[in-house]
C-alpha positions, -999 to 999 in steps of 0.1 A, spaced: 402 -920 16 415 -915 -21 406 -880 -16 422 -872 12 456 -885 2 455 -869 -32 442 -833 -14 477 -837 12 496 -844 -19 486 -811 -37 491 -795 -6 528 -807 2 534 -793 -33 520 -759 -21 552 -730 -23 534 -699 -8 503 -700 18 483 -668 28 484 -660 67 451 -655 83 459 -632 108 484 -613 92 472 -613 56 505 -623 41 513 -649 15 545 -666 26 566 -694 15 552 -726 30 584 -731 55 574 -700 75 541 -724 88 543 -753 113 532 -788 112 496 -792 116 480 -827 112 444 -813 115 444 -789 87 442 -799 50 474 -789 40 490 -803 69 501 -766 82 490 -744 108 466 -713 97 489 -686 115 525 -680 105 554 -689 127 555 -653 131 524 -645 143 520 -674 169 552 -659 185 540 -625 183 508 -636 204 528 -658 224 547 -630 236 524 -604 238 503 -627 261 532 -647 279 509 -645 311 481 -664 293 495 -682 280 516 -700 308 482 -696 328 462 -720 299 493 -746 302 491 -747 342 452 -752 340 451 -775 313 479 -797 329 461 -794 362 425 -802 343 441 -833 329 467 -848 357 456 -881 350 469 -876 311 497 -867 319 506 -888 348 497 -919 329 520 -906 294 551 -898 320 545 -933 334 545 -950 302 574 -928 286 599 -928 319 625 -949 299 627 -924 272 624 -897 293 653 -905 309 676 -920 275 665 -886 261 681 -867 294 709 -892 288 714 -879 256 717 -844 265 743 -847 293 776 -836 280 809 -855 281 820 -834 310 817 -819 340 808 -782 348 816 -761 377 791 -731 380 780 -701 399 750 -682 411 755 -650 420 725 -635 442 716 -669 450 684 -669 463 682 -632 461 709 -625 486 744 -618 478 756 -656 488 776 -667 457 762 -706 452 787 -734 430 776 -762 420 783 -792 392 765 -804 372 771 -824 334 738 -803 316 735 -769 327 702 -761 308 685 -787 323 702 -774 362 690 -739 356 654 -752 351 655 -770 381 672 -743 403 644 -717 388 617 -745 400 630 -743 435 623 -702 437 665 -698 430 678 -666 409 690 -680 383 700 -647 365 738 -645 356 750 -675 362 785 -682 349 812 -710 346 840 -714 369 855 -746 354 848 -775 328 867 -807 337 865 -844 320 855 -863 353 832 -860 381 857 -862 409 878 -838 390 844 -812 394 842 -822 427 874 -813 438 872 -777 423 837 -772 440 851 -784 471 877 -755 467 851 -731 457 836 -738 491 866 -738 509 866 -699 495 836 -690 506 811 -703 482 779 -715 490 770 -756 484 742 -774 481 746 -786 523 753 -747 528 783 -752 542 802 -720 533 788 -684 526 804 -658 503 792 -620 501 793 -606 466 809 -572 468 
């Protein structure tokens, strides 16, 4: 045990480490966090993960989706035990006002969709999870209250802007 703590000691005190895919001695703040190494980094430099990352974005996302498939039950059980800070975290994001937004091309069609929402990030991911183009979205308005938001959508739609009931349609020119 002595060991061990001395050996992470002399490794947080490390400057440079040597990459072992590219071969390069870096300064220590260009690895990540690794508890399972000695020296508490990863063997690869931040550099090199995302250069594999991106040159094999389709394996990648295919290991994710099979490993979360392969192990439901883990995860179900950690999102069960972690909903209340899932949802203070989401809390935490939301801003201190309301956005009006659009979607032009909304699900690939030249309808115009507005919406409002308080966290935009997390309302793209969702649209993009329901098969929506997401690509060029764009503000219409950023009010202080929801019924404020509300009341500009509602004119949006009025216009010709799609809603999440569908009640109006607008053609992008």
């Amino acid at each position: 045990m002595y060991y061990a703590i001395e050996h992470k000691t002399k490794a947080m005190n490390k400057v440079n480490k040597k990459c072992s895919k590219c071969k390069k001695t870096k300064n220590v703040s260009e690895f990540s966090k690794s508890k399972s190494t000695k020296d508490s980094l990863q063997y690869q430099c931040k550099d090199c993960v995302k250069a594999y990352r991106v040159t094999n974005k389709e394996k990648v996302v295919e290991y994710y989706k099979s490993y979360r498939i392969a192990n439901k039950d883990k995860f179900k059980g950690y999102e069960e035990a972690n909903k209340e800070r899932a949802l203070k975290h989401r809390e935490s994001k939301k801003l201190p006002y309301h956005i009006v937004y659009a979607l032009p091309n909304f699900n690939n069609s030249n309808e115009v969709y507005c919406g409002v929402t308080e966290s935009t990030h997390q309302r793209m991911i969702n649209h993009k999870s329901e098969g929506r183009n997401t690509e060029g979205w764009f503000i219409l308005d950023v009010v202080k209250t929801k019924e404020e938001a509300l009341d500009i959508e509602k004119s949006y739609h009025e216009q010709g802007y799609k809603g999440a009931k569908g009640w109006y349609n607008k053609k992008v020119a």
